[in-house]
C-alpha positions as CSV (number, residue, x, y, z in Angstrom):
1,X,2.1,10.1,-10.0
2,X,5.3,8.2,-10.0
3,X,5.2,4.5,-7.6
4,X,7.4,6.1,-5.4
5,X,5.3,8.6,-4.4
6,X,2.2,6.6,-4.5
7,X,4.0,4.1,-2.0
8,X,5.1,7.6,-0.1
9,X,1.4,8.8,0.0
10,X,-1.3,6.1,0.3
11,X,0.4,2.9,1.7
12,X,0.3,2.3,5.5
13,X,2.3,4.1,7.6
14,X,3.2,0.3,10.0
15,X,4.7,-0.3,6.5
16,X,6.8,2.3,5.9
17,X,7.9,2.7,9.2
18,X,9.3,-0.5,9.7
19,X,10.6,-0.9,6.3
20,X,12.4,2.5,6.5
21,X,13.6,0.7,10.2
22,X,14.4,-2.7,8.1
23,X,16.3,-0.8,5.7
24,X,18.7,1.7,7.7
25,X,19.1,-1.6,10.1
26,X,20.2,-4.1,7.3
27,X,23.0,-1.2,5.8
28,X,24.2,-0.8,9.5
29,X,24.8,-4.8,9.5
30,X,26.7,-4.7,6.6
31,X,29.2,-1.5,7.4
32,X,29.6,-2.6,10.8
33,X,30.2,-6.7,10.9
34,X,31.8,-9.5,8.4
35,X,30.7,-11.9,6.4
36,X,31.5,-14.5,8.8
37,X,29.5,-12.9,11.7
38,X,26.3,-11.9,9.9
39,X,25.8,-15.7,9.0
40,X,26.5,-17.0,12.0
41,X,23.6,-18.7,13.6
42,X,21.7,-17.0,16.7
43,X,19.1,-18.9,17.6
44,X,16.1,-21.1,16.8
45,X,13.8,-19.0,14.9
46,X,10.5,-19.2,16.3
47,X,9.2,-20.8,12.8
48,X,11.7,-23.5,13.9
49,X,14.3,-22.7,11.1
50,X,17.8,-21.4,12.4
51,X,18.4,-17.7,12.4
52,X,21.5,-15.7,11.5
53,X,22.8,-12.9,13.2
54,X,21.4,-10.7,10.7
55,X,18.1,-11.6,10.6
56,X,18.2,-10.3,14.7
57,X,19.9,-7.2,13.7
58,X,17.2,-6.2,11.4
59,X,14.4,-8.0,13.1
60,X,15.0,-6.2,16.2
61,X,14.5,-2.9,14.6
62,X,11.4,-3.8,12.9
63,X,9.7,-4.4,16.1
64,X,11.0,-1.5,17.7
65,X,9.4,0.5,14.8
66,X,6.3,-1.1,15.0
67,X,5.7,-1.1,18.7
68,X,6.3,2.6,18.2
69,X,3.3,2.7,16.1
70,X,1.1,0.4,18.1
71,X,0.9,-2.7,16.1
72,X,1.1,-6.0,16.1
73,X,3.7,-8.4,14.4
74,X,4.1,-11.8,13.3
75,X,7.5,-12.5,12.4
76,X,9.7,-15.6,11.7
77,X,12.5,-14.8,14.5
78,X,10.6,-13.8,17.5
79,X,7.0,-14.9,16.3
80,X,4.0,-13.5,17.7
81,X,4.6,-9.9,19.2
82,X,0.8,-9.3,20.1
83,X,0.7,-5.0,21.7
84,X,-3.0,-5.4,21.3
85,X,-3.7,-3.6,18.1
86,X,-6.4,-4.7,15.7
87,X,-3.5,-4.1,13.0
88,X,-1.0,-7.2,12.3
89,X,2.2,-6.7,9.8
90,X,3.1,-10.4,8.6
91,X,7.0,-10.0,8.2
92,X,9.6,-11.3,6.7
93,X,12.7,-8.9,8.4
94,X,15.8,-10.6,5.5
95,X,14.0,-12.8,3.0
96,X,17.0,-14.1,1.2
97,X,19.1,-14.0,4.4
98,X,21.7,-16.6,2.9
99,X,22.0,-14.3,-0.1
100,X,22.3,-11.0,2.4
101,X,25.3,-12.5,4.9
102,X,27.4,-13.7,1.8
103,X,26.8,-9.9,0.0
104,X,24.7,-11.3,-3.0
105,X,22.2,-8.6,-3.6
106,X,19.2,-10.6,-4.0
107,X,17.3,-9.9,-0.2
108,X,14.3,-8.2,0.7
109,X,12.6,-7.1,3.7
110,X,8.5,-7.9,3.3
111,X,5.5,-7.3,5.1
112,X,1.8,-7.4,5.3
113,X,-1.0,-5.9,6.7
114,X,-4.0,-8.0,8.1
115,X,-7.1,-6.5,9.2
116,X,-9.8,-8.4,10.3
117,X,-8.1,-11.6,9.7
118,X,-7.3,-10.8,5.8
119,X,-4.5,-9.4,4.3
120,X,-5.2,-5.9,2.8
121,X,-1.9,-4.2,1.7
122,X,1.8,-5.5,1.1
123,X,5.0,-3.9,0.4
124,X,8.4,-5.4,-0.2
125,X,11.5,-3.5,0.0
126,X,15.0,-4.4,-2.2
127,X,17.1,-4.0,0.9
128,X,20.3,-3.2,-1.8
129,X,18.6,-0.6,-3.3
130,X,15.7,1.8,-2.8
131,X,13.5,0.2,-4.7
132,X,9.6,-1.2,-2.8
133,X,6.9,-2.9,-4.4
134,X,3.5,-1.6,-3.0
135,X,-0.2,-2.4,-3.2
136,X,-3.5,-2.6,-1.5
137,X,-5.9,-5.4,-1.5
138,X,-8.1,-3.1,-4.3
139,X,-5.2,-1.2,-6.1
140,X,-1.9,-2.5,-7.7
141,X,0.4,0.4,-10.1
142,X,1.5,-3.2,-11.7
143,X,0.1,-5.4,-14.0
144,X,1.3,-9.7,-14.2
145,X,2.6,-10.5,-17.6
146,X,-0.4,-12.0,-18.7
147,X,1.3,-15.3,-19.4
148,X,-1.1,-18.5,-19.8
149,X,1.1,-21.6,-20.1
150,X,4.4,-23.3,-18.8
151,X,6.0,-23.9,-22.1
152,X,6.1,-19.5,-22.7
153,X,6.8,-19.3,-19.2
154,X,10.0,-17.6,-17.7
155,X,9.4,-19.6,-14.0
156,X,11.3,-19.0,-10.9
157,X,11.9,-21.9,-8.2
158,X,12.7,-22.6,-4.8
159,X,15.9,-24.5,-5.2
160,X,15.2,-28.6,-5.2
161,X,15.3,-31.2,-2.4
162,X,15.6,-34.5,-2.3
163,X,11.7,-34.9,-1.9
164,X,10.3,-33.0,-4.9
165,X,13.3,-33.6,-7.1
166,X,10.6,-35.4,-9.7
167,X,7.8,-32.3,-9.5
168,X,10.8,-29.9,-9.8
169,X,12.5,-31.6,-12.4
170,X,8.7,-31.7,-14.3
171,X,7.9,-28.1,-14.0
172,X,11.8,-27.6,-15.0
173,X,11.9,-29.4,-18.3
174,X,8.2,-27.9,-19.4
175,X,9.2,-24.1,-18.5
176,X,10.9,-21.7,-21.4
177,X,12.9,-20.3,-18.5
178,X,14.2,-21.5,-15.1
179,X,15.7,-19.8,-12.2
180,X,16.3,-19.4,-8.9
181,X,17.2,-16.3,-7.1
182,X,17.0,-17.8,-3.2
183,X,14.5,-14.9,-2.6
184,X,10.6,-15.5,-2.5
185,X,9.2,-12.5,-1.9
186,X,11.5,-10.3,-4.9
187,X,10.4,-13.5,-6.9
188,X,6.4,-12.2,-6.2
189,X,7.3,-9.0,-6.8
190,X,8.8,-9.7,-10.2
191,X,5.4,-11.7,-10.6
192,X,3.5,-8.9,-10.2
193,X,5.2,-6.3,-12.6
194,X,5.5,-8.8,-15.2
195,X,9.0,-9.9,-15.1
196,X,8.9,-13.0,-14.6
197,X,5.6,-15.3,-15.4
198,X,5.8,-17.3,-12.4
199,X,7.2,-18.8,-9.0
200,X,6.5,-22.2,-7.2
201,X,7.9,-24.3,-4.1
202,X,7.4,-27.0,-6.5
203,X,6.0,-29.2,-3.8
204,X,8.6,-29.3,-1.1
205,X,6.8,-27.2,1.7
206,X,9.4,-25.1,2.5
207,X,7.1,-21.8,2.7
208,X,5.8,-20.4,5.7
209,X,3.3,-17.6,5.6
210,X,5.4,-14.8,5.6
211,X,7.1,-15.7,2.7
212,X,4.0,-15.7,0.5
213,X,2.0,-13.3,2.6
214,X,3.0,-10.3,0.8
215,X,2.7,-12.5,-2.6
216,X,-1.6,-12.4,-1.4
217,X,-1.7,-8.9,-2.2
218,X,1.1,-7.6,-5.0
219,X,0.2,-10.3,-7.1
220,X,-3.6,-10.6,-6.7
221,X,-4.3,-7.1,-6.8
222,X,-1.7,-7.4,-10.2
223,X,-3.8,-9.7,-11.6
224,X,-2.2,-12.8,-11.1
225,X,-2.6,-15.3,-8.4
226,X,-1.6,-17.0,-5.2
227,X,-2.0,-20.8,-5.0
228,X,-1.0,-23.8,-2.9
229,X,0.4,-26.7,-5.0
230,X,-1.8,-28.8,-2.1
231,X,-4.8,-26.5,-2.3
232,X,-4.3,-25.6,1.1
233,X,-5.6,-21.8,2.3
234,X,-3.3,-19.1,2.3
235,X,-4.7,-17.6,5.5
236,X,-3.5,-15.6,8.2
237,X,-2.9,-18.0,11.5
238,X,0.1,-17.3,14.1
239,X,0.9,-21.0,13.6
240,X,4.2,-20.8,12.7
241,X,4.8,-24.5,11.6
242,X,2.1,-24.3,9.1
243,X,3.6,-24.8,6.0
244,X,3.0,-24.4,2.0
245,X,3.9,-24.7,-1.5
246,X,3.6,-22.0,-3.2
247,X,2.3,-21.0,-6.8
248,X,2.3,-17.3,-7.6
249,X,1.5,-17.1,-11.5
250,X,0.7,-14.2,-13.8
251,X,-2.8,-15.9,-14.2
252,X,-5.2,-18.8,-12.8
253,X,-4.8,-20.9,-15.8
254,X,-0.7,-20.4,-15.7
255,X,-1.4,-21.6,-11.9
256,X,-3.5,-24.6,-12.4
257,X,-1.2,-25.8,-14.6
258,X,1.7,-25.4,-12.7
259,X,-0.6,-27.3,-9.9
260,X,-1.0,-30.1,-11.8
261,X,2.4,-30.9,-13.3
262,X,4.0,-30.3,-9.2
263,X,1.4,-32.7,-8.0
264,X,1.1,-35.4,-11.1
C-alpha cells in the first residue's frame, strides 16, 4: 500500500479534515492577497508571538473543520478552543509563516492528536505540495536514518540568537552538515524518513508545544527521538508560554550528544 493511501485509510479523520481545510485555505491566501498583506501583523497570538494575516486565514479554517467534527483544538493563534470532546489536535495552522508570506516554499500545516493526555498520532502537511507525513503512536511507514554521532550528522537548526550563539556555534562546527529551513515541523518530518539526521533549538527556547508536538509521534514511532536540550517533558498542557528546546535525532545516542554539546 502506497503512504498515501495509508494516510487516506487509517489516520484520523480530525486530521485529515482540518488539513484538507488548512490546505485549500493557505492556496486561497496566496491567489487572492499580496505579499505585503499576508505578512502583515493581525494580532497577538495567544502563545504571545505576533501573528500574520495568514496564519488567521488558515487558522480560521482549521477550527471551522474541526468544530465540524467535534473536537478540540489547541492552537498558537486563538489557543484553547475547548467543544468538549475527549479528542485534542495540537496545531500548528502555517509552521514557517515567514517563509509562506514571502512565497518561499518551505511551510507546513501540523497537528496532533492527544487522547488521554498523550499524543497518539501526527500528520504534517507540505502546504506547496500534496505531500503529508503520517503516523500513529505504534506505527510509522518511515524509518530515521540511523545516524549515531554529530560529526556524520547532516543537522538542521533553528536560526541563532544572541543568547545561544556559543551552543549554536558548538553544535555548528561539530556537524557534517548545517542548515536551516525556518520550518520545524518539515525539519521532523525529514527526521523521521531519514533525510536529515537531526534538528535542535540549540538552546534558545524558542519552541512551543506545537511545534514539536507532531515531532512526539513521526519521529518516535520512526525510531528516532524527541528531547529537550533542558530535560524538560514534552507533555501536552494548554499553557501556551511553556517553552522548549528541542532535539529531534535519528537515535537516543545522536540526541544525548547533541544534549550535551547545546548545554556544555
Amino acid at each position: 500500500m502506497m503512504i498515501s493511501e495509508t494516510i487516506r485509510t487509517q489516520a484520523h479523520p480530525a486530521l485529515l479534515v482540518t488539513a484538507d481545510a488548512a490546505t485549500a485555505a493557505y492556496r486561497r491566501a496566496v491567489d487572492g492577497y499580496s505579499r505585503e498583506k499576508l505578512r502583515s501583523i493581525e494580532m497577538e497570538g495567544a502563545d504571545g508571538t505576533p501573528t500574520m494575516f495568514v496564519d488567521v486565514l488558515v487558522e480560521d479554517a482549521i477550527i471551522a473543520a474541526a468544530r465540524s467534527i467535534g473536537v478540540n483544538v489547541l492552537s498558537e493563534e486563538r489557543g484553547w478552543v475547548d467543544v468538549g470532546s475527549s479528542v485534542t489536535l495540537v496545531v500548528d495552522p502555517v509552521d514557517g509563516s515567514a517563509n509562506a508570506a514571502a512565497g518561499v516554499p518551505l511551510s507546513c500545516f501540523s497537528a496532533a492528536v492527544v487522547e488521554d493526555g498523550e499524543f497518539s498520532e501526527a500528520l504534517t502537511s507540505w502546504l506547496h505540495t500534496d505531500e503529508r507525513w503520517w503516523a500513529s503512536r505504534g506505527y510509522s511507514p518511515y524509518r530515521t536514518s540511523g545516524c549515531t554521532g554529530v560529526a556524520e550528522a547532516a543537522v538542521s537548526m533553528l536560526r541563532p540568537h544572541r543568547r545561544n550563539w556559543d551552543a549554536w556555534t558548538r553544535v555548528a562546527e561539530r556537524a557534517s552538515r548545517v542548515r536551516i529551513l525556518s520550518c520545524s515541523t518539515i525539519d521532523a518530518a525529514f527526521v523521521a524518513t531519514g533525510a536529515v539526521d537531526a534538528f535542535v533549538d540549540a538552546g534558545s527556547d524558542t519552541h512551543r508545544l506545537m511545534d514539536i508536538a507532531a515531532a512526539v509521534v513521526l519521529v518516535g514511532a520512526s525510531g528516532g527521538v524527541v528531547l529537550d536540550a533542558r530535560d524538560r517533558p514534552i507533555e501536552f498542557d494548554i499553557d501556551l508560554t511553556r517553552r522548549w528546546s528541542g532535539i529531534v535525532a535519528a537515535t537516543e545516542e545522536l540526541g544525548e550528544e547533541l544534549r550535551g554539546l547545546i548545554t556544555a
